[in-house]
Each structure stands twice: as structure tokens, then as C-alpha cells.
C-alpha positions in Angstrom: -8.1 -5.9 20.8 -11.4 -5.9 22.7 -13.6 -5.9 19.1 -11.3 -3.2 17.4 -10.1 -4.5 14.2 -6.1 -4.1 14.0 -6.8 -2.1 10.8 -8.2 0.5 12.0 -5.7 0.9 15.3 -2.9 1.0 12.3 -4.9 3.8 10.5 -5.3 5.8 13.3 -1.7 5.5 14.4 -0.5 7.0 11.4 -3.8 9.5 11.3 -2.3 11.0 14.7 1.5 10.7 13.2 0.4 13.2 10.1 -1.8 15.4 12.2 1.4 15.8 14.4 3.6 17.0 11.6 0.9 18.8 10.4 0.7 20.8 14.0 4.5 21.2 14.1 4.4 22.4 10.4 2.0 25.4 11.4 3.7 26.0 13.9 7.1 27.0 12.0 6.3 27.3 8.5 5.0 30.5 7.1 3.1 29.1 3.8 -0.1 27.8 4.6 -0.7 24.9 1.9 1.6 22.0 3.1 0.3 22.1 6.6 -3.2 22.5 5.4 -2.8 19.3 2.7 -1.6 17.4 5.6 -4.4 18.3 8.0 -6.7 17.0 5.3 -4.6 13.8 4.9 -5.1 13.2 8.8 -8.6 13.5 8.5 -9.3 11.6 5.8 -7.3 9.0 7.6 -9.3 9.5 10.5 -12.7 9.1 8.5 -11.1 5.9 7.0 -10.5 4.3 10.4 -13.7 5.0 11.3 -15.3 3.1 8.5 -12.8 0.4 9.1 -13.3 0.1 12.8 -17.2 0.1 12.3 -17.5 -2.8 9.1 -18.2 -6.1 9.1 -16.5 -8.8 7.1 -17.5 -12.3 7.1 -15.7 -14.5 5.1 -17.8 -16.8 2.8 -14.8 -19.7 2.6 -11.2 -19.9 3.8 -8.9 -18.5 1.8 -5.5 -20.3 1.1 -2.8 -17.7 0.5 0.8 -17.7 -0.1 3.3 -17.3 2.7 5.0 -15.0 0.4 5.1 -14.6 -3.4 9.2 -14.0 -5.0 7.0 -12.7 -8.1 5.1 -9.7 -6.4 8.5 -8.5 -5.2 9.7 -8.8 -8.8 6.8 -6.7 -10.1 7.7 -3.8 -7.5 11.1 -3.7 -8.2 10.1 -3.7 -12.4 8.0 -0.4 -11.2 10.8 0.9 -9.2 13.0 0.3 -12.0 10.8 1.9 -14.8 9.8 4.6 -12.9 13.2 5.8 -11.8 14.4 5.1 -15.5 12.0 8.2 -16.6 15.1 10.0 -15.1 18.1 8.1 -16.1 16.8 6.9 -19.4 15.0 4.4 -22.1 17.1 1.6 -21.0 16.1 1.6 -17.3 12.7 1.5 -18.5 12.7 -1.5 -20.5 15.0 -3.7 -17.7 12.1 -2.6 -15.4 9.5 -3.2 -17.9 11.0 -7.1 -18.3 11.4 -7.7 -14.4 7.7 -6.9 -14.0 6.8 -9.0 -16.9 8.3 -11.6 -14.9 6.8 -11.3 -11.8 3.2 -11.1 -13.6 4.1 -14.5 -15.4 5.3 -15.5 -11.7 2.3 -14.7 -10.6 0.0 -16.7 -13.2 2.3 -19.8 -12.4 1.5 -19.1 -8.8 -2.3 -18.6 -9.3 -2.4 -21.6 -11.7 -0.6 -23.7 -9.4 -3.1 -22.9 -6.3 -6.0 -23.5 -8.6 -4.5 -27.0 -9.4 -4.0 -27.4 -5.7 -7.6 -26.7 -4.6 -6.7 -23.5 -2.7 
């Protein structure tokens, strides 16, 4: 991309998606706070791909990563679970508490099993 990180084109993307909404929401709403938190939002977005367009990473050794990882699924779905079971109840919380248990001990076996690997 002609020395522009992909980061930052991502960023900005969705920087000029929120300042769009942001537009069309004072345009036709009559309160002034939502289209004013999401003009911030876009501008802090903006800021961010600025700083992300303009750094300078250099990686000290290659890195040897996953081509994908069962276990952090597991852990977002545990959240998901536990989160939503602060509305439907106790039980909800605990089966999502145990299904992100699991994915953290999938993800120790994971990072063990790289270390033994060399990676």
C-alpha cells in the first residue's frame, strides 16, 4: 500500500463510517449528545490512524503464531455466556464462567506446547 500500514487504512475506514453517521445523526436528531459522542469517536479514530500510519515497528525475532486457537474462541463465548447470564440468571454465569476456564487452560496447553516446540 505504497508505505501505508493496512492498520491505519482499516482505522480510517471506520473513522469516516462513524463521522458519517455522526453527520446523518445531526442532521435528523434533535438531542445533541449522541451525534456529539460519535463526532468525538471519529476523531479519536482519526488521531489513532495517524499514530498508526506514522510508527515504526521492527520486529526483534520472528514470531511463530497459531493459525488459529479453538481455546480463545472458547474464552469469548465463556464472556458472552456470563455476561448475558447477568440477565437471565446465576446459572448462565457459572456455564460461562467454566467454558472460559477452559479456553484459559486451552490456552496454557497451547503456549506450553509452542514453548516445547521452539516457537
Amino acid at each position: 500500500m505504497s508505505g501505508l500500514r493496512l492498520g491505519a487504512v482499516w482505522i480510517t475506514a471506520l473513522a469516516l463510517w462513524i463521522g458519517a453517521l455522526s453527520l446523518m445523526m445531526w442532521l435528523w436528531v434533535d438531542d445533541e449528545l449522541a451525534p456529539a459522542l460519535l463526532s468525538g469517536a471519529a476523531v479519536a479514530l482519526l488521531l489513532i490512524a495517524a499514530f498508526a500510519a506514522t510508527i515504526s515497528i521492527e520486529p526483534t525475532r520472528p514470531r511463530v503464531l497459531a493459525e488459529s486457537s479453538l481455546a480463545t474462541v472458547a474464552i469469548v463465548i465463556g464472556v458472552a455466556m456470563a455476561v448475558n447470564g447477568l440477565t437471565f440468571g446465576l446459572f448462565l454465569i457459572l456455564i460461562g464462567a467454566q467454558v472460559a476456564a477452559l479456553g484459559i487452560a486451552g490456552l496454557v496447553r497451547q503456549h506450553i506446547t509452542d514453548r516445547r516446540r521452539g516457537g
